[in-house]
TORDOPA-498015 format. One record per residue (C-alpha): residue number from 1; chain; x, y, z. Coordinates in steps of 0.5 Angstrom, whole numbers, padded with zeros to 4 digits, always signed. Layout:
# TORDOPA-498015
   num   chaine      c1      c2      c3
   NUM        A       X       Y       Z
...
# end
This chain:
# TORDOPA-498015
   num   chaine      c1      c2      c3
     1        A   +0186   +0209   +0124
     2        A   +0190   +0204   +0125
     3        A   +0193   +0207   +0132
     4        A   +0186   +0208   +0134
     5        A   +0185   +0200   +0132
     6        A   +0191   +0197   +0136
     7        A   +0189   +0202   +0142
     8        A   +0182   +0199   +0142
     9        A   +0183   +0192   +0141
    10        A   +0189   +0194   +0148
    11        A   +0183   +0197   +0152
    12        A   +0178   +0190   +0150
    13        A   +0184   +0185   +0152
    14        A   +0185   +0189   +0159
    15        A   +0179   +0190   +0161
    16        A   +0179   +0182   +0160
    17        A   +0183   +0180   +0163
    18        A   +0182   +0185   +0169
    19        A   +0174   +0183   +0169
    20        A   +0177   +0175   +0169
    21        A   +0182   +0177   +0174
    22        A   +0176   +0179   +0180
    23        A   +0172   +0174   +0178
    24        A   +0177   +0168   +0180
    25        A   +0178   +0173   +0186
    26        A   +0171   +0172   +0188
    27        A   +0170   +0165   +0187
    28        A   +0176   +0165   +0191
    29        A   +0174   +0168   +0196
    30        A   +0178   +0173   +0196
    31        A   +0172   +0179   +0195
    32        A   +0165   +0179   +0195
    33        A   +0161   +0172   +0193
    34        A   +0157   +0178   +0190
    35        A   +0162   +0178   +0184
    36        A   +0161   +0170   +0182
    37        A   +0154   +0173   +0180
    38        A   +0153   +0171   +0171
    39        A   +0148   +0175   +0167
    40        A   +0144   +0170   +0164
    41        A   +0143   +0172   +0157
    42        A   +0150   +0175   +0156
    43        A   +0154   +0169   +0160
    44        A   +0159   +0175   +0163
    45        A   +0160   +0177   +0170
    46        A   +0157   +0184   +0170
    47        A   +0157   +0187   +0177
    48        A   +0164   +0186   +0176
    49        A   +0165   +0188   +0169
    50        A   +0162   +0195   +0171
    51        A   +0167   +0196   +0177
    52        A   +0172   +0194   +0173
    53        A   +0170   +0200   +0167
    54        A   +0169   +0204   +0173
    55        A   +0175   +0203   +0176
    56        A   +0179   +0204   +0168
    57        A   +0175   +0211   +0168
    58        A   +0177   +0214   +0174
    59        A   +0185   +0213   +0174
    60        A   +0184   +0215   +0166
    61        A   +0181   +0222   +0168
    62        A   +0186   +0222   +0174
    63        A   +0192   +0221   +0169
    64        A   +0188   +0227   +0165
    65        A   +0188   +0232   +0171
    66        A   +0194   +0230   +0174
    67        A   +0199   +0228   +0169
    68        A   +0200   +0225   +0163
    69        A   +0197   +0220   +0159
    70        A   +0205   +0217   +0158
    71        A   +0207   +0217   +0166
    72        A   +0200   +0213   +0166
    73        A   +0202   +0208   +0162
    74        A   +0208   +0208   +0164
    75        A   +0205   +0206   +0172
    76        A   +0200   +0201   +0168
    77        A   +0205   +0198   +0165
    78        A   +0210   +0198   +0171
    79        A   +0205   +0195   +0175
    80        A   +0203   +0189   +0169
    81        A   +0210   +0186   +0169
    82        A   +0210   +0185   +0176
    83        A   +0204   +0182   +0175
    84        A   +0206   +0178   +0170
    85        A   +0213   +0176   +0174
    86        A   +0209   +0174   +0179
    87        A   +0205   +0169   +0176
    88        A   +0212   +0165   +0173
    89        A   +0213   +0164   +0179
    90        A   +0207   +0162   +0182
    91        A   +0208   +0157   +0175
    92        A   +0214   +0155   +0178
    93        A   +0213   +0154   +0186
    94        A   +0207   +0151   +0184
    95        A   +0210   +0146   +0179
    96        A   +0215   +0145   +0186
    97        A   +0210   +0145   +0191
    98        A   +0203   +0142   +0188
    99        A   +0207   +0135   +0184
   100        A   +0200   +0133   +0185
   101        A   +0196   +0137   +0181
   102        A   +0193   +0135   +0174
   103        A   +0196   +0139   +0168
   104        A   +0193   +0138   +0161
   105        A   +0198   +0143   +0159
   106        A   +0206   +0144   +0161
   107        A   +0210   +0150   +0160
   108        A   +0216   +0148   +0154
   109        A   +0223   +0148   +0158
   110        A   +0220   +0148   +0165
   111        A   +0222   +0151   +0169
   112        A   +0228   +0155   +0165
   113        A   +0224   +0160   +0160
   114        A   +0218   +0162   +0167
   115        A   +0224   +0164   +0171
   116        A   +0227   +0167   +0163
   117        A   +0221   +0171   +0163
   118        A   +0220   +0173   +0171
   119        A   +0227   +0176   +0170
   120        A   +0226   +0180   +0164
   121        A   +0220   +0182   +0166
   122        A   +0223   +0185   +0173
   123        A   +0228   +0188   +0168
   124        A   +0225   +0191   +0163
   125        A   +0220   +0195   +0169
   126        A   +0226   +0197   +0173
   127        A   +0228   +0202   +0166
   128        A   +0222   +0205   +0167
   129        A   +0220   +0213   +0170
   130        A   +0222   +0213   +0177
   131        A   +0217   +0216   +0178
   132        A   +0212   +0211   +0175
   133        A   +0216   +0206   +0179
   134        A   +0214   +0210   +0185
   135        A   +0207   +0211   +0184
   136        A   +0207   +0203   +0182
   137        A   +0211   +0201   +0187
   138        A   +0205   +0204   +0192
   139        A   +0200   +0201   +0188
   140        A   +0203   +0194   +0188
   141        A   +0204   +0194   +0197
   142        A   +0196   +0197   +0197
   143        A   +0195   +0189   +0193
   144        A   +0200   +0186   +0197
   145        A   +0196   +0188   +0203
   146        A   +0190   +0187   +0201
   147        A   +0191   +0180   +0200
   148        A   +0194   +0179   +0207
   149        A   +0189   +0183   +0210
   150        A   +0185   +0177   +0208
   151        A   +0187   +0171   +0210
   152        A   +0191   +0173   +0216
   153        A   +0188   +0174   +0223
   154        A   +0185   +0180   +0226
   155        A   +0191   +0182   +0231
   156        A   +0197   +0180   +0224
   157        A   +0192   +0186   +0220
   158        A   +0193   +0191   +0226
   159        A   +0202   +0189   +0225
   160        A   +0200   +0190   +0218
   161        A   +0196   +0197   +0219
   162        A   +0203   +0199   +0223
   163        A   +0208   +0197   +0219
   164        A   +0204   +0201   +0213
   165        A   +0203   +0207   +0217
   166        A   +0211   +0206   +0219
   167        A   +0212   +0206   +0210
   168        A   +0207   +0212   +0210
   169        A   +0210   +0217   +0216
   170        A   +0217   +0216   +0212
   171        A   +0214   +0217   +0206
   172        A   +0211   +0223   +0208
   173        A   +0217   +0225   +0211
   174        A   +0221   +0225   +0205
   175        A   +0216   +0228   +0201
   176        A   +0216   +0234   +0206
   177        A   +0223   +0234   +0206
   178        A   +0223   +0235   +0198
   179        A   +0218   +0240   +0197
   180        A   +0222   +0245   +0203
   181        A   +0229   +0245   +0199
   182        A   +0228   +0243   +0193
   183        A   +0221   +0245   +0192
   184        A   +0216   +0251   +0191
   185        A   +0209   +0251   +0193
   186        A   +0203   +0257   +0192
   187        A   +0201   +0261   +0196
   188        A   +0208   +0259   +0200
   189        A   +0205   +0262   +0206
   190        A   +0198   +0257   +0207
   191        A   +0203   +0251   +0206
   192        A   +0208   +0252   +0211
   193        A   +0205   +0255   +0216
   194        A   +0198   +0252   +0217
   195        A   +0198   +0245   +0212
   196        A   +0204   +0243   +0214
   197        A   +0205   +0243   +0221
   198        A   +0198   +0240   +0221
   199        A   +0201   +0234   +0217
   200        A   +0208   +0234   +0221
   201        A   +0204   +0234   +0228
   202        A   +0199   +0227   +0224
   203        A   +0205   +0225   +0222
   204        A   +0208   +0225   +0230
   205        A   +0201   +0223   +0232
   206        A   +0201   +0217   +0228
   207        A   +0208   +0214   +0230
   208        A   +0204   +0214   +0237
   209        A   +0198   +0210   +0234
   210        A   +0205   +0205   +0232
   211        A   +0207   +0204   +0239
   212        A   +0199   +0203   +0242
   213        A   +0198   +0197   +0235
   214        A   +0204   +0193   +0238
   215        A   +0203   +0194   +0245
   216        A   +0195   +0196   +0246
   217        A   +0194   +0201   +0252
   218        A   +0190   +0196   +0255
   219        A   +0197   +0192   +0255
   220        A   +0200   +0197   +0259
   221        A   +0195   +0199   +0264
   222        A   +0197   +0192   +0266
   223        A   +0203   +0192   +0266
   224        A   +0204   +0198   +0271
   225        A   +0198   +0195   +0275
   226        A   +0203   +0190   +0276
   227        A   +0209   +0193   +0278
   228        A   +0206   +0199   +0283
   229        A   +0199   +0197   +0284
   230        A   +0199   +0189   +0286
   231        A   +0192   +0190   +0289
   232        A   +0188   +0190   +0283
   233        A   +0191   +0183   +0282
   234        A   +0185   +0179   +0282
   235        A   +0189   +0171   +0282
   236        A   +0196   +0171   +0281
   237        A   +0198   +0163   +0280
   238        A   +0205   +0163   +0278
   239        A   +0206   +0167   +0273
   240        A   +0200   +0168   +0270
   241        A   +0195   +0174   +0273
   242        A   +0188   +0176   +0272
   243        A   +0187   +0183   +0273
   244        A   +0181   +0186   +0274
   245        A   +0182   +0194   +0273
   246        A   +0177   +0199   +0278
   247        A   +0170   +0201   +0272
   248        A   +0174   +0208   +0272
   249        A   +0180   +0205   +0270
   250        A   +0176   +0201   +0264
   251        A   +0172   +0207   +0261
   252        A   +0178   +0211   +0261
   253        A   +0181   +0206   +0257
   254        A   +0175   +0206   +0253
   255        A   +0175   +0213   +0251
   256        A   +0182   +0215   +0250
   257        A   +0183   +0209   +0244
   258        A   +0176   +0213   +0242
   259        A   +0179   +0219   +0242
   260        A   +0185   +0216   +0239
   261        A   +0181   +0213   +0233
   262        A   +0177   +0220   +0232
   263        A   +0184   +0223   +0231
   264        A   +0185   +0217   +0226
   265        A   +0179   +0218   +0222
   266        A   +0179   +0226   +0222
   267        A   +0186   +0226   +0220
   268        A   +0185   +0222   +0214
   269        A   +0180   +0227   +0213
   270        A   +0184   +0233   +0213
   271        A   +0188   +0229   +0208
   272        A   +0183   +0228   +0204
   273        A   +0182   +0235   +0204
   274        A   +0189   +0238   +0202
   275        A   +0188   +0233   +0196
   276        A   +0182   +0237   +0194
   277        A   +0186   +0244   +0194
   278        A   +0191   +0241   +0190
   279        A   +0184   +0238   +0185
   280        A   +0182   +0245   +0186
   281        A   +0187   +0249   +0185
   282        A   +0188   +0253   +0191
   283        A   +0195   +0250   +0192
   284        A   +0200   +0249   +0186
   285        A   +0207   +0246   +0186
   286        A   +0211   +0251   +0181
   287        A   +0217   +0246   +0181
   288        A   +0218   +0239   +0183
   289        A   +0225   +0237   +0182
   290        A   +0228   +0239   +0175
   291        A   +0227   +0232   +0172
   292        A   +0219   +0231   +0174
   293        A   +0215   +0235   +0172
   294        A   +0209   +0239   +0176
   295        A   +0204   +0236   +0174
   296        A   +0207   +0229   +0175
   297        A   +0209   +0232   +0182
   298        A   +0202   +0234   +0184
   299        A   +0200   +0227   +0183
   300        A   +0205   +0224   +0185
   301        A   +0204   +0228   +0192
   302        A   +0196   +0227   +0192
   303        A   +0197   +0219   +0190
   304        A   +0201   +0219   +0197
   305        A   +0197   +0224   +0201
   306        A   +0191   +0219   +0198
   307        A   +0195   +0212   +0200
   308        A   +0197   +0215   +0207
   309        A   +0190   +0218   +0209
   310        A   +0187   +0211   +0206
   311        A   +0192   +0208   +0211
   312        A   +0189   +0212   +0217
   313        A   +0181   +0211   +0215
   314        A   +0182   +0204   +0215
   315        A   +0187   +0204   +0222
   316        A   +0182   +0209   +0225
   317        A   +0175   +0205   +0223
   318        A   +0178   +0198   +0225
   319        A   +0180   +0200   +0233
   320        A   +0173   +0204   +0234
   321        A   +0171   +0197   +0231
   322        A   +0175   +0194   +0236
   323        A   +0174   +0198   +0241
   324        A   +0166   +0198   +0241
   325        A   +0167   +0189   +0241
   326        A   +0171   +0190   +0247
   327        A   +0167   +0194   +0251
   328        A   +0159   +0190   +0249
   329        A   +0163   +0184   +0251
   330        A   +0165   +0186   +0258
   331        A   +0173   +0185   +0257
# end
């Protein structure tokens, strides 16, 4: 009985604290301004208290079909001490860089028990699961770029999507390498023969997508009009030149970043489906290491598989969004 007290009154103050946390976003801009939204009689941001309960639900049913309650806490409670590692030093650079702020309340031994506490807190985190650090780990780089996503330009978010993708494509790399040499899967024949040159080829293709985030075909059609066919330079006033490239030029570039955006999209579809076949049980990992179990090895590769798939459905929709923009403005 008295677990059962104490595991609710924990439930009751993390979702407090996480509807307070989404809130503050919100009236940050940070999300949607739906968000700020109060109920009249009950005085509680409800929108945000269902997908916060939401949200709980879902990665406690995950945690049910994929692993263990304890790995879970374990990434839960990974990912609380760098939250809360993080906020003492927001306390302290603030303190630092904000001398003009108003402070009903100081924080006693300023600024020696906030950097104390920080520093326990990345201890204490790093003597947890390796596995949990892992997962957590990925969860924590998901905020990270979800926060820079949000108050960067539209050409620092397409850096950022390739720095991910660079992440994702080791990540995945490593992961097959593991599961070829120290790993069995079932049935072993539709892994290593369709699934994973499937996900070896994505892989390959994405690094592709890499090199075109950073310098955009459209870059690279100038730059060799440039060098061999000078004709289509239009002005050239010292070192700055406009081009203007013939409409068949234009449309080819158009339809190849489009076909380069489906594969994108479709990519990450087919990574969503390969999840699905471990959620079915159509494939299986029998061993994942001796240490890790298989369940905890299933979900560690479906978290994976997600985050990567996420990864190329976000990249993929933003060129085609990126594309269509460009072509309706004529450039």
């Amino acid at each position: 009985l008295a677990a059962a007290i104490s595991t609710f009154i924990a439930m009751n103050a993390a979702l407090g604290s996480a509807v307070s946390v989404l809130y503050a976003l919100a009236r940050d801009h940070y999300v949607s301004g739906k968000l700020k939204k109060v109920s009249k009689k009950r005085n509680v941001p409800t929108l945000v208290l269902i997908i916060t309960t939401t949200v709980a639900i879902i990665f406690t049913l995950l945690s049910l079909f994929f692993a263990n309650i304890g790995f879970s806490a374990n990434i839960a409670t990974f990912i609380y001490f760098i939250g809360l590692a993080f906020v003492n030093y927001a306390a302290v650079n603030l303190r630092r860089k904000r001398k003009e702020l108003d402070r009903p309340f100081k924080a006693p031994f300023f600024p020696y028990l906030p950097i104390i506490v920080m520093s326990f807190c990345v201890i204490l985190a790093l003597f947890l699961e390796p596995a949990a650090i892992f997962l957590g780990g990925i969860i924590f780089i998901i905020g990270i770029t979800y926060y820079l996503i949000t108050i960067a330009d539209r050409h620092s978010i397409v850096l950022t999507m390739a720095g991910l993708k660079v992440i994702g494509i080791i990540v995945i790399g490593i992961l097959i390498w593991v599961l070829k040499n120290f790993s069995t899967l079932s049935p072993p024949l539709m892994f290593d023969e369709v699934l994973l040159r499937i996900l070896i080829f994505i892989c390959i293709f994405t690094i592709g997508t890499v090199f075109l985030d950073i310098i955009p075909l459209k870059e690279l059609v100038y730059f060799f009009v440039r060098k061999i066919n000078k004709k289509e330079v239009a002005i050239d006033i010292g070192i700055g030149q406009i081009i203007e490239l013939k409409k068949s030029k234009v449309k080819l570039i158009y339809y190849v970043n489009m076909i380069i955006s489906a594969v994108q999209m479709g990519s990450s579809v087919f990574i969503f489906i390969f999840v699905s076949l471990f959620a079915s049980d159509i494939i299986n990992i029998d061993k994942f290491f001796t240490s890790v179990g298989e369940t905890t090895g299933e979900y560690i590769f479906t978290a994976i598989l997600i985050f990567f798939g996420g990864i190329l459905l976000f990249s993929g929709s933003l060129s085609l969004y990126r594309n269509r923009e460009t072509k309706s403005l004529g450039i």
